[in-house]
C-alpha positions as CSV (number, residue, x, y, z in Angstrom):
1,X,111.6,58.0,164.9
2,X,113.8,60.6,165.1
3,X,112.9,61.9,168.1
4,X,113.2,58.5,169.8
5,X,117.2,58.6,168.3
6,X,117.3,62.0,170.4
7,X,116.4,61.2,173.1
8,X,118.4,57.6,173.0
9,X,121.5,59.6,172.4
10,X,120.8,62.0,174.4
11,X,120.6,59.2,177.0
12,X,123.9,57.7,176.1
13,X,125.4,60.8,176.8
14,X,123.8,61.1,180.1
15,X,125.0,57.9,181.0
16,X,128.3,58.7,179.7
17,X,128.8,61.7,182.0
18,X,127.4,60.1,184.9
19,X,129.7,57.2,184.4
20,X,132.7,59.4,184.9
21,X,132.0,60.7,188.2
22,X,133.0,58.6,191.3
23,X,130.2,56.7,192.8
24,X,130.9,58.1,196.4
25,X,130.6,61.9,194.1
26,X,127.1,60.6,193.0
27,X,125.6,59.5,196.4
28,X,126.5,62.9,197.9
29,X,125.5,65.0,194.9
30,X,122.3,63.4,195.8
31,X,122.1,64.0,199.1
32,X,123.1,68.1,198.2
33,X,120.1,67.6,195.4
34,X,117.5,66.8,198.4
35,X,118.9,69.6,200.8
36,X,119.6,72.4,198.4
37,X,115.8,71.9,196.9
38,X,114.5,72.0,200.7
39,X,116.6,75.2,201.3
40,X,116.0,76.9,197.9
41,X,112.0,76.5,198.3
42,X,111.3,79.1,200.8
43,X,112.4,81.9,198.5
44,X,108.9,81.5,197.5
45,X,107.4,81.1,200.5
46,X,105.7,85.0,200.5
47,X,104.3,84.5,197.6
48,X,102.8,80.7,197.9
49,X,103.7,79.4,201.1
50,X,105.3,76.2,202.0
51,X,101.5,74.3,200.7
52,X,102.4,76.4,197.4
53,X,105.7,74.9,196.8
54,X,104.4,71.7,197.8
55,X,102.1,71.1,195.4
56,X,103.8,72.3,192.7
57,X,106.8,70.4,193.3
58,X,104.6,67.2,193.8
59,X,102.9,67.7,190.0
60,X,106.2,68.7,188.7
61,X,107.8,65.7,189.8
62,X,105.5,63.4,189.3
63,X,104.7,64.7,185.7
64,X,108.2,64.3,184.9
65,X,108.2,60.7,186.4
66,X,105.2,59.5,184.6
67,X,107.0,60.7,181.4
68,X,110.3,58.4,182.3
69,X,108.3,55.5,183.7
70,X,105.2,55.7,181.5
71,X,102.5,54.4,183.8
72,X,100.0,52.4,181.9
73,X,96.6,52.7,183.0
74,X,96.4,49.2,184.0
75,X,99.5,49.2,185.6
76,X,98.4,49.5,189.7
77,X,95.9,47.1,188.9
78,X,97.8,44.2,187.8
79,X,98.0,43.0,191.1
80,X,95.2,42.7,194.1
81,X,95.4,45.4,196.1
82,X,97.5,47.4,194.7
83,X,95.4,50.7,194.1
84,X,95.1,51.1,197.9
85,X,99.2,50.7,198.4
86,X,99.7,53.4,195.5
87,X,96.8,55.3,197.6
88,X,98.1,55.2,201.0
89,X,101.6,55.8,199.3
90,X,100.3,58.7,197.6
91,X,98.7,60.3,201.6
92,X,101.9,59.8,202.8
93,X,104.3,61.5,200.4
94,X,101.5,64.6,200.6
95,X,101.6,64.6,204.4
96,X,105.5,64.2,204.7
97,X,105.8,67.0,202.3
98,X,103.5,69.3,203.8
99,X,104.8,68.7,207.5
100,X,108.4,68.9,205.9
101,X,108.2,72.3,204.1
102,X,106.2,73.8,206.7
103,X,108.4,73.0,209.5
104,X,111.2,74.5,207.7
105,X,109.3,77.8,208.0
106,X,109.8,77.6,211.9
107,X,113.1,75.8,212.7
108,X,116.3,75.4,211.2
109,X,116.6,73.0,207.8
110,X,119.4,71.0,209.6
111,X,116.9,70.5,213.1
112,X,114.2,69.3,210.7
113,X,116.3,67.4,208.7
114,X,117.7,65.7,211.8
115,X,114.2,64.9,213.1
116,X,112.7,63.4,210.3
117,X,116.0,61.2,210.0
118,X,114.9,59.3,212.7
119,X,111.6,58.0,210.9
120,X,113.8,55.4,208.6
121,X,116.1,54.9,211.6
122,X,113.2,53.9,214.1
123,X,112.1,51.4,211.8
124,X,116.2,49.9,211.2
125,X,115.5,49.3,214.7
126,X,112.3,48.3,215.6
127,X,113.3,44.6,214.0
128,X,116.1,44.3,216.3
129,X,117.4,41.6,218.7
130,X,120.4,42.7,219.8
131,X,122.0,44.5,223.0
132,X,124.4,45.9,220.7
133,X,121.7,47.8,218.9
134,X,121.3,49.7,221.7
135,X,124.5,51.8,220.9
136,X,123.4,53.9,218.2
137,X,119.4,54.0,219.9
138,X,121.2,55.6,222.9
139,X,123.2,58.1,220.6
140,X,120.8,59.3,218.3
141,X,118.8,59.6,221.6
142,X,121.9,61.8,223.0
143,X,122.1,63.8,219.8
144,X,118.4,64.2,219.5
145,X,118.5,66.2,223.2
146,X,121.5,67.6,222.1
147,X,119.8,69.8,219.3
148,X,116.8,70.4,221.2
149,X,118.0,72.5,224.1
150,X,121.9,72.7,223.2
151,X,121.3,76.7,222.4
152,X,119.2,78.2,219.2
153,X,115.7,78.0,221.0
154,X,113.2,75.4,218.7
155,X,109.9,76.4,218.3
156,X,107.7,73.7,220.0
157,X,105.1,73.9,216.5
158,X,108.4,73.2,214.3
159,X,109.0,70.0,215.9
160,X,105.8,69.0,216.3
161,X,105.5,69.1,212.5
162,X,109.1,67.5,211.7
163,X,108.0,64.5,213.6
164,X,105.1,64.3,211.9
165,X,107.5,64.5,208.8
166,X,109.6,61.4,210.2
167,X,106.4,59.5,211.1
168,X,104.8,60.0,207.7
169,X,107.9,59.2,206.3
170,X,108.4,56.0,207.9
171,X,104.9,55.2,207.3
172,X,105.3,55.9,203.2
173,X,108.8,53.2,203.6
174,X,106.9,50.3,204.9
175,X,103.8,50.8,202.3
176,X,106.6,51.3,199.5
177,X,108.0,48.1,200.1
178,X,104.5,46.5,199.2
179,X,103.8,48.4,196.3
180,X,107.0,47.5,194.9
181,X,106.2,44.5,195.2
182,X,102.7,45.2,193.2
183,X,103.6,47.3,190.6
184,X,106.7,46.9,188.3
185,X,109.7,49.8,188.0
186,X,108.9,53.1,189.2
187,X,105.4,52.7,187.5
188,X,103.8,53.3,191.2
189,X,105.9,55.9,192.7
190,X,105.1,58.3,189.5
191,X,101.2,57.5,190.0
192,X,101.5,58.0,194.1
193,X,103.4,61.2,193.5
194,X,101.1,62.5,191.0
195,X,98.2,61.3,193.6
196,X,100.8,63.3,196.4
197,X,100.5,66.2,194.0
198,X,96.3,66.3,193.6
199,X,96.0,65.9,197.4
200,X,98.5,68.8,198.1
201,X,96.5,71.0,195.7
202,X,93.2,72.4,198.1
203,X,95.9,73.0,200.6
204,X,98.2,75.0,197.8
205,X,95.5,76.6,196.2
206,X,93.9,77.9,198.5
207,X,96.8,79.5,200.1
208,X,98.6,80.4,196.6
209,X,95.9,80.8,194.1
210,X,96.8,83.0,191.4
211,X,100.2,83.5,192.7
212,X,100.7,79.8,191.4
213,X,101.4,80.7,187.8
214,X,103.8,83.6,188.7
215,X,106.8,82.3,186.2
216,X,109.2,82.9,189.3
217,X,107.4,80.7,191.8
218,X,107.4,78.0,188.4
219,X,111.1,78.4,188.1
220,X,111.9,78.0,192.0
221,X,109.9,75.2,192.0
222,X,110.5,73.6,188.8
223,X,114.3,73.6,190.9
224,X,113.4,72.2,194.0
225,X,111.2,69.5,192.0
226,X,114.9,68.7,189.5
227,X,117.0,69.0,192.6
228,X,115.4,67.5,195.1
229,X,113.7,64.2,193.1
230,X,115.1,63.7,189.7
231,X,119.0,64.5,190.5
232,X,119.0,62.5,193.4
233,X,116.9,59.6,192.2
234,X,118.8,59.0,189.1
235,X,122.5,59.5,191.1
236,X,121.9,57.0,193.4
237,X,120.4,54.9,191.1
238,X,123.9,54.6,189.2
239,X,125.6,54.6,192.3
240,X,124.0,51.7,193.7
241,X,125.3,49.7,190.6
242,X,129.1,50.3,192.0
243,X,129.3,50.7,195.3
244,X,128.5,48.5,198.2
245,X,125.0,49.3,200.7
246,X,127.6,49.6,203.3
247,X,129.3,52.4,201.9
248,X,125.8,53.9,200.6
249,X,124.4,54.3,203.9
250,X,127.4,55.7,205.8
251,X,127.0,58.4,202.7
252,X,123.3,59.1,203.2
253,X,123.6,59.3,207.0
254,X,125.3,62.9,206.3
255,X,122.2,64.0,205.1
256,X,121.1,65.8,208.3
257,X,124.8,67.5,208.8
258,X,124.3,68.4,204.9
259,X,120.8,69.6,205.2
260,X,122.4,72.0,208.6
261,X,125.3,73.1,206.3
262,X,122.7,74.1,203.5
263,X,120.4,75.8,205.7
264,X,123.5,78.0,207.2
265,X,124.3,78.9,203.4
266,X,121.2,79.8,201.7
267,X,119.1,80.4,204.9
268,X,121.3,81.8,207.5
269,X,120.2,79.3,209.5
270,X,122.7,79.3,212.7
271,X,123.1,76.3,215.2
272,X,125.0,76.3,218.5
273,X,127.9,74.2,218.6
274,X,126.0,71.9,221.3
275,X,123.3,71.2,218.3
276,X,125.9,70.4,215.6
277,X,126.8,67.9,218.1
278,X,123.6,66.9,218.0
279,X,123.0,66.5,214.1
280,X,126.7,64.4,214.1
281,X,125.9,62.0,216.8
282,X,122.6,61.2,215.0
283,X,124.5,60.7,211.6
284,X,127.5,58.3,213.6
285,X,124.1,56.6,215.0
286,X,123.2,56.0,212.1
287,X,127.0,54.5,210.6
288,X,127.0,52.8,213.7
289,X,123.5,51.1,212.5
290,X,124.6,50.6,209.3
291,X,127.7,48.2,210.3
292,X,125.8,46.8,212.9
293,X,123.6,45.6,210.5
294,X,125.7,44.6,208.2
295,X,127.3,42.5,211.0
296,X,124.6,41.2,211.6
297,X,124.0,39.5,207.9
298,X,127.3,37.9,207.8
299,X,126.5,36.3,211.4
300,X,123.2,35.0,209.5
301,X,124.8,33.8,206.7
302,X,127.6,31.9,208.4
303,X,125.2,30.4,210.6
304,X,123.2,29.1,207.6
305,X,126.3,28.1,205.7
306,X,127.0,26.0,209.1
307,X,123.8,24.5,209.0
308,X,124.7,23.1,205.2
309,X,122.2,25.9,203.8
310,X,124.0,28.3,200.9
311,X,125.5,31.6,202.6
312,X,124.5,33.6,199.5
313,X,126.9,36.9,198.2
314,X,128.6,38.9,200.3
315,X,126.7,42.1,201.4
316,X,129.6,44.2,200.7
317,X,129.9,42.5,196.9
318,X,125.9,42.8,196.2
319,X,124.8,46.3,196.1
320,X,121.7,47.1,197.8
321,X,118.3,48.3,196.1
322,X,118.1,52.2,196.2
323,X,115.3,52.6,198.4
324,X,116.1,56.3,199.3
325,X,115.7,57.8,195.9
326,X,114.1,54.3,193.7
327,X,112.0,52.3,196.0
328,X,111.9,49.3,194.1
329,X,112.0,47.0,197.2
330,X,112.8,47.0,200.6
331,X,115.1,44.4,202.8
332,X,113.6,43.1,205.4
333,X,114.3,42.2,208.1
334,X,115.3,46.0,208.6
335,X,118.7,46.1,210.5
336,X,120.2,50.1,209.0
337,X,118.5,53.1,207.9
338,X,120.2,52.2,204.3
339,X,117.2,49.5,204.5
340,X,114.9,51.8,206.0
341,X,115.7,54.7,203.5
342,X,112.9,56.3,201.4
343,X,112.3,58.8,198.3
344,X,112.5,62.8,198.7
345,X,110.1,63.6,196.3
């Protein structure tokens, strides 16, 4: 008993704290969470590799989700199918994370970060029906040639893998959705990353082996595991109760320019100007996307309210589910990488 009246007041004081920071503080604080972790990790790269980190990022997270979300052991299988959602869910996160860490070995944070953006945004636009969608296609297009020969020379293998990144990535959003809508809370994610983590660990293993239990390789990743999964997914989660989607997804479209500034700082990482060009024209692609979409809702609704059907709230008064840090459902149809967003954990 009274370590459940800890832990409840140490909740209410969390809550407390968190309440008292701007909701525009909490989605970036977020986003710096993700891109520090992903800039912090390498530090142990010599000892254990980017397969190291990995998997021990993956178990760390996902042991400290199972112990917020207590999975029940019965808990995928309340509905059909969904041990095969939480399966594929759990291939994806262990092949994003994998592609993701190792790229950063062999191209800038901000390049890969950049890439893999365009994963979510792909699939904001693949459910489009509109020439004025076309805009931000063409200037994350722009941008994307922009960082690939605007000066720093890419290595062909680090691209390679950050697309792999952004097409695992957008693979794990649309099987998130449906095993959202399969298992309750974040009962799923903790059980898919935990699954991430044991599919990660031949891969870690055998590259890291003993090197695994060095306690300074546990403390860097014990960081990148807080930073990059817990901070961010309980920030946004509170900031989703406050603020608009509209105003979350310009926020989160900084993330590549964050992830560039990150890897500058910690990595000494250096872009040419032509390929800072690059990273901002995909993040305005993806504000443009975002009020293009939201556009595009309020054209929906006004039609139906002219049809004699209820318009619904206002897009800008509802806030959004997170499904960038809490994928507890996804929009559809897709129409801004705020819907397409996914977890970094």
């Amino acid at each position: 008993m009274r370590a459940g009246m800890k832990q409840g007041s140490t909740t209410r004081a969390y809550t407390a704290a968190v309440g008292k920071i701007p909701a525009p503080g909490l989605v970036l604080g977020g986003v710096c969470g993700i891109q520090f972790g992903a800039a912090f990790a390498p530090r142990v790269y010599p000892q254990v590799g980017a397969a190291g980190v990995v998997f021990l990022r993956l178990l760390i997270a996902g042991v400290l989700l199972c112990l917020v979300w207590r999975p029940r052991r019965q808990a995928p299988g309340t509905a059909r199918g969904a041990w095969r959602v939480v399966l594929g869910a759990g291939v994806l996160l262990a092949g994003h994370h994998l592609a993701f860490y190792e790229a950063v070995r062999h191209i800038p944070l901000g390049a890969v970060a950049t890439i893999e953006f365009l994963g979510p945004f792909a699939i904001a636009l693949a459910g489009s029906r509109r020439a004025a969608d076309l805009l931000p296609a063409c200037l994350a297009a722009g941008g994307v040639l922009l960082l690939g020969g605007g000066g720093v020379p890419l290595a062909p293998g680090g691209l390679a893998l950050a697309a792999v990144a952004a097409c695992c990535w957008a693979g794990y959003i649309l099987v998130s959705s449906r095993m959202a809508q399969r298992v309750s809370g974040g009962q799923g994610l903790a059980v898919a990353v935990l699954l991430a983590a044991l599919l990660s660990a031949p891969y870690g293993i055998a590259r890291a082996r003993s090197a695994l239990l060095d306690p300074h390789v546990l403390w860097v990743a014990a960081v990148v595991a807080v930073a990059s999964s817990v901070l961010p997914y309980s920030l946004n989660l509170e900031a989703l109760r406050r603020i608009p989607p509209r105003v979350f997804g310009v926020l989160t479209s900084l993330e590549p320019a964050v992830g560039a500034l990150f890897g500058l700082l910690i990595l000494g990482q250096r872009l040419a100007w032509p390929q800072w060009l690059g990273i901002a024209a995909v993040a305005c692609a993806s504000v443009a996307a975002t009020f293009l979409g939201v556009g595009e809702r309020r054209g929906a609704k006004r039609e139906r309210a002219a049809d004699g059907h209820p318009a619904g709230p206002a897009d800008d008064a509802t806030p959004a589910p997170d499904t960038h840090n809490n994928p507890t459902s996804l929009p559809a149809p897709l129409t801004s990488p705020l819907d397409a967003s996914g977890p970094h954990l």
